[in-house]
N, C-alpha and C positions, 0 to 999 in steps of 0.2 A: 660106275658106268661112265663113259666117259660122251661130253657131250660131241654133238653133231658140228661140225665146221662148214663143210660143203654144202653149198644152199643148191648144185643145178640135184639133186633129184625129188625137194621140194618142188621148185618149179615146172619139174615134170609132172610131178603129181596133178599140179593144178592145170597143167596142159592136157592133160588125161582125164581127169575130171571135167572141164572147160569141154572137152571133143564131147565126151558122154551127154553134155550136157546140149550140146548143139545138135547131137544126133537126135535128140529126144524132140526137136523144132526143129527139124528142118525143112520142112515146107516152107517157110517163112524166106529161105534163102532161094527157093527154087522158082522164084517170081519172076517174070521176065518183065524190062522196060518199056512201056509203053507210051512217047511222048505225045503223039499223037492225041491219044485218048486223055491225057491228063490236060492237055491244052483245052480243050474241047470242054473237060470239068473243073479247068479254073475258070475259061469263058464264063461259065455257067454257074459258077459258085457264089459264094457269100462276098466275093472281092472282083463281081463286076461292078460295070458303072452304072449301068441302071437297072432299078430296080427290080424290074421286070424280067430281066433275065436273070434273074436269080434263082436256078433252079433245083442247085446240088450244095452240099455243104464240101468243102474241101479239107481233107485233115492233112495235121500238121505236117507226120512224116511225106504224103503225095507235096505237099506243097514244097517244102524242103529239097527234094527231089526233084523235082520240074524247076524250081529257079535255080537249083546249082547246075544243070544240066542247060536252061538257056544262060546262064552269065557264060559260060567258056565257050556258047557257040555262037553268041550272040552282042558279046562285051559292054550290054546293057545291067545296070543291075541298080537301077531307081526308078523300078517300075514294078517289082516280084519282092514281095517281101522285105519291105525295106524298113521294118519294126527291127529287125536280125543281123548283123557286121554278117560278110560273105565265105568267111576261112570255110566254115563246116559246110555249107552248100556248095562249095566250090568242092570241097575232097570227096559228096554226093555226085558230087556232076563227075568228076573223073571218075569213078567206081562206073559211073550208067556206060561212061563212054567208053570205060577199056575193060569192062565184061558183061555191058549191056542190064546189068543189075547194081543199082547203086547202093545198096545195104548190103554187100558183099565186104566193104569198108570198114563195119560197126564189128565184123567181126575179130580186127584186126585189133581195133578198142577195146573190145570189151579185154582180149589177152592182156592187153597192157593197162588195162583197169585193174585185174589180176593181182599183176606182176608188180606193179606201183603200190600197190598197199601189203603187198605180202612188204617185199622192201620198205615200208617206212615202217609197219607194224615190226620186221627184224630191228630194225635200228632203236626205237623208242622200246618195246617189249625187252630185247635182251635175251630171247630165245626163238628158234627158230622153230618148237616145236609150237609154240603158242602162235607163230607171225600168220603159218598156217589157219589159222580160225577166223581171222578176219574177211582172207578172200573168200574159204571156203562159205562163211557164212552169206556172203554178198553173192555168192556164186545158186545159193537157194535162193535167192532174192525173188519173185514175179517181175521186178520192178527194172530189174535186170534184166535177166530174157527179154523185157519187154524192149527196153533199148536198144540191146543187142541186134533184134530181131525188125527194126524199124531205122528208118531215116530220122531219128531225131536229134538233138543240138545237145542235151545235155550230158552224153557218155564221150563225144570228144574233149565237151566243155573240161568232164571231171577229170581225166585223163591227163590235161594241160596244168589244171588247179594241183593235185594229187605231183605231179612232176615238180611244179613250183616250188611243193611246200619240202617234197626232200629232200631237192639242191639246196634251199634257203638253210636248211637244221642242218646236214650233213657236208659241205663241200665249205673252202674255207673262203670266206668273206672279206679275204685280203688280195683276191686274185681276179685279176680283169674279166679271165673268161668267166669266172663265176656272175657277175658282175653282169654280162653280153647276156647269159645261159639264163637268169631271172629276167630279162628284158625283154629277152624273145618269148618267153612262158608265159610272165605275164601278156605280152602282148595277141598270144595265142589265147589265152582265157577272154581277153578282152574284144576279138575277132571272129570268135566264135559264134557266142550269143551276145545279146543285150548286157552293154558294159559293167550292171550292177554287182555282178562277182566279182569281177575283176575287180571293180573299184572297193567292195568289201576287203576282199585279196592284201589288195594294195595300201590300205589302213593296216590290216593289221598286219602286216609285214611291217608297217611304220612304228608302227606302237614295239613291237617286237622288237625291233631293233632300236627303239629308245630305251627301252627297259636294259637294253643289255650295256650298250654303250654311248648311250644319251646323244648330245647332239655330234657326234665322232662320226657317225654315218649319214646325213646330209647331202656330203656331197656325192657318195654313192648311191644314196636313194635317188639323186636327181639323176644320176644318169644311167640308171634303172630305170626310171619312168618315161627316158627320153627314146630310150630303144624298145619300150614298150609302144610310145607313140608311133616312133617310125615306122615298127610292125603295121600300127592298127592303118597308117597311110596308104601302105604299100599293096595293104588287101585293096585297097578304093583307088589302087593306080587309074584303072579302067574311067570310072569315075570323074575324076581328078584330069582327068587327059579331056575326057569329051565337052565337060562342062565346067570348068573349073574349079575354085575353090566357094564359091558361089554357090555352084549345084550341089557342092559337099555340105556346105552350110546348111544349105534349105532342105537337103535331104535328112539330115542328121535333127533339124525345130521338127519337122515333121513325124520323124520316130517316137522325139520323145513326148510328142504331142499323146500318139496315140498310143504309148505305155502310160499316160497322164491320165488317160480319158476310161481306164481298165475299171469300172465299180467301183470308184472313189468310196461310195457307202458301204464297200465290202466289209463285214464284222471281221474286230482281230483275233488273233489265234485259232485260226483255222487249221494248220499245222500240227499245233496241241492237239484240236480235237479229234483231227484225224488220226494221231500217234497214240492217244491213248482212248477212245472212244470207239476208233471209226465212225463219226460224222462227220462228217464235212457236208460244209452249207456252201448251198450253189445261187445261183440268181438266176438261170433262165426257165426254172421248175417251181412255178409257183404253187402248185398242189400238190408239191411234194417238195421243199425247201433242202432238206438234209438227206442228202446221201451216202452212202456207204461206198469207200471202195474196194474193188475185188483184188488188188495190189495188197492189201494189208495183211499183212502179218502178227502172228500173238506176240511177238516178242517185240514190236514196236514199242508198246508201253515202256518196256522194261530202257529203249535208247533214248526214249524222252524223257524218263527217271535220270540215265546217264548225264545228260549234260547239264542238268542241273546238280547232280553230284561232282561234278568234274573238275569246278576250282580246287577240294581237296583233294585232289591230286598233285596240283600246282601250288600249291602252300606247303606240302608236305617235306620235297626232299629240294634242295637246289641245284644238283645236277639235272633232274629231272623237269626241272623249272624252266632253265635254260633251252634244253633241247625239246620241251614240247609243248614251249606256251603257243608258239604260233599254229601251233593246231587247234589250240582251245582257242584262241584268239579269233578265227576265222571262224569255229564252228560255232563261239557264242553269238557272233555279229552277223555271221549268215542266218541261223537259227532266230534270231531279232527281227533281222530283217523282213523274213517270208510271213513271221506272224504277224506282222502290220500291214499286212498287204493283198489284194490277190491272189489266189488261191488254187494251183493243181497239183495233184501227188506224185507230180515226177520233179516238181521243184526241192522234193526232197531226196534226188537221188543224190546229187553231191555230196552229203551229210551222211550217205551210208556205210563208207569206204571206211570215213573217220567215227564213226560211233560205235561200228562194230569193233574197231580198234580201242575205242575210249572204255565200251562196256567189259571186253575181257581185261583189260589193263584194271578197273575197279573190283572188277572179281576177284584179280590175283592180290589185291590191296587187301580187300577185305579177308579173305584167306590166309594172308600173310598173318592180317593182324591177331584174326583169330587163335592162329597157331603159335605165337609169338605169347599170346594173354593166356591158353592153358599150359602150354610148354611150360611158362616161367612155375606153375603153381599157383597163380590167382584166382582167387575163385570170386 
C-alpha cells in the first residue's frame, strides 16, 4: 500500500473536526462586547485603588479584553494590566473593535494551534498518519476549548512558540530570512505574555544550537535576539512615545515586582501533582488547601510519565537527535520551570501540543522495539 503524500485532506480533516468541535460551544462565541460594563467591573474589582471599592473580582480573559480594547482606543497602556507585554491584548482589542466580539480571534488560534503541531508532529513522526493524533488529541483537550473559547494569552502565546520551534528544526539556518522569521517569533512569544517563555524558548534554542554547531552560531543568535527585542519595543511604541524610556523602565521594575510578589512560599511541583494526581494546592482556600481540577484528563499521568522518558528518545538515534532536541529542550525547561513556581492549569497548555507529540513518538518506540525483540526470536 502505498503511503499518503498530500497533507491538504489531513488538514481538512482537522478543519472538520475543529468546526464540530466549535459547533458543540458555540455560545461562547455568541457573546457580545460590553465595554461599558467591564469598565464599571474593573472600577469595581480586585485592581481598584481603594480598598473599599473593591467589589467584583475580575477574571482574566474580561480583563484581557477591556485592556486590549482601551490600549487601541486610548494609546494608554501602563495603567491595565501591566504584569502582560500588549501583542495578545491588542489582537483582543481589534477582534471587539472589528466584530464587536473579541474571542472571535482565538478561533483563528486555536486552527493554527492545529495546524502547527499536525506539521511539526509530520516532520519529527515521519508519517502523516500518526502527525494526525497529536492535534486530534489536543483537539479533546477541556483545556483547549477552554482557551479557545475565552480571551486568554496562552493559545496565541503557544501558537508563536509552536511556529518558532518548526522554522528553528525545519528551515535552513544559513539564510537571512530564516534568521528575521526566529526574531520576529520569538519576539511574538515574548510580546505576548510575561517574557519567561520566551526567555525559556530562547535558552534552549541556545543550547540547541551549541550542541549542534558550537560557538559557529553566535553571531546569528545575536541577531535573532536583536530582532526579537526590536519586536518586544515596537509593541511599547505607544509607550515609548508618551513617556519615554523612563516610563518603559519603571513600567517594566514594576511588572516584574509583582510576578516577584506571586506566593514566594508556593510548594514546588505543583504541576506533577496536578498531572498525575489531580491536586493541586492553592493558597486562598484555607479549609480546603488542595484542589482538583475539572480540566484534567486520565491521560495526563501517562504525559508526565512522557517527559521523563523522553531523553531516551534523544540518546537513541542521531538524526533524530538533531531534529528534535529543541523540543525536548524547551519542554524539559519549561516543565522545570512551572514546577518551581506558582501555580494554574493552563500554565500547562503550551506543553500540550509537544507532549502529545513526545507520548505517540514513545509509543511508536516502544512498539518498534517490541516487534523488532520477538520478530528476531528472542525470547
Amino acid at each position: 500500500m502505498n503511503k499518503p503524500t498530500t497533507t491538504w485532506p489531513f488538514l481538512l480533516l482537522l478543519l472538520i473536526a475543529y468546526g464540530i468541535r466549535l459547533f458543540l460551544s458555540q455560545s461562547a462565541f455568541t457573546q457580545t462586547f460590553n465595554v461599558q460594563q467591564l469598565a464599571e467591573l474593573y472600577q469595581h474589582s480586585q485592581f481598584a485603588q481603594n480598598p473599599k471599592d473593591r467589589w467584583y473580582m475580575i477574571q482574566d480573559w474580561d480583563l484581557y479584553a477591556y485592556a486590549g480594547y482601551e490600549y487601541l482606543t486610548s494609546g494608554a497602556i501602563n495603567t491595565i494590566n501591566i504584569e502582560h507585554p500588549p501583542l495578545g491584548k491588542y489582537l483582543f482589542g481589534v477582534s471587539a473593535l472589528l466584530t464587536s466580539n473579541p474571542v472571535l480571534i482565538q478561533i483563528l488560534f486555536g486552527l493554527l494551534c492545529l495546524w502547527l503541531t499536525f506539521w511539526l508532529s509530520r516532520f519529527l513522526l515521519k508519517s502523516l498518519y500518526l502527525a494526525l493524533l497529536p492535534p486530534l488529541l489536543l483537539l479533546s483537550e477541556p483545556l483547549f476549548i477552554e482557551q479557545v473559547a475565552h480571551t486568554l494569552l496562552d493559545l496565541p502565546q503557544t501558537v508563536a512558540l509552536l511556529a518558532f520551534i518548526l522554522v528553528a528544526i525545519t528551515q535552513d539556518m544559513t539564510k537571512r530570512k530564516t534568521h528575521i522569521s526566529l526574531g520576529v517569533l520569538l519576539g511574538a512569544v515574548m510580546t505576548i505574555k510575561f517574557p519567561a517563555a520566551a526567555i525559556i524558548l530562547g535558552i534552549a534554542f541556545g543550547v540547541y544550537r551549541f550542541l549542534i554547531d558550537t560557538f559557529a552560531s553566535l553571531k546569528t543568535m545575536f541577531f535573532i535576539g536583536c530582532v526579537a527585542v526590536l519586536c518586544y519595543l515596537l509593541m511599547y511604541a505607544p509607550l515609548l512615545y508618551q513617556h519615554g524610556l523612563s516610563g518603559f523602565v519603571t513600567q517594566h521594575i514594576a511588572a516584574v515586582k509583582m510576578h516577584a510578589s506571586h506566593v514566594p512560599e508556593y510548594p514546588p511541583l505543583a504541576p506533577l501533582k496536578v498531572m498525575v494526581l489531580n491536586q493541586w494546592p492553592v493558597w486562598w482556600d484555607t479549609q480546603n488547601p488542595v484542589h482538583t481540577v475539572p480540566e484534567w484528563q486520565y491521560f495526563w499521568p501517562l504525559l508526565a510519565l512522557g517527559v521523563f522518558l523522553s531523553p531516551l528518545i534523544v540518546v537513541r538515534k542521531r538524526p533524530i537527535y538533531q531534529q528534535s532536541l529543541l523540543l525536548f529542550l524547551f519542554t524539559w525547561f519549561y516543565f522545570g520551570f512551572i514546577n518551581s513556581r506558582l501555580f494554574f492549569p493552563h500554565y500547562l497548555f503550551p506543553l500540550l501540543p509537544l507532549l502529545f507529540l513526545v507520548i505517540i513518538w514513545e509509543i511508536r518506540e516502544v512498539a518498534g522495539f517490541v516487534k523488532g525483540y520477538f520478530g528476531s526470536g528472542n525470547k
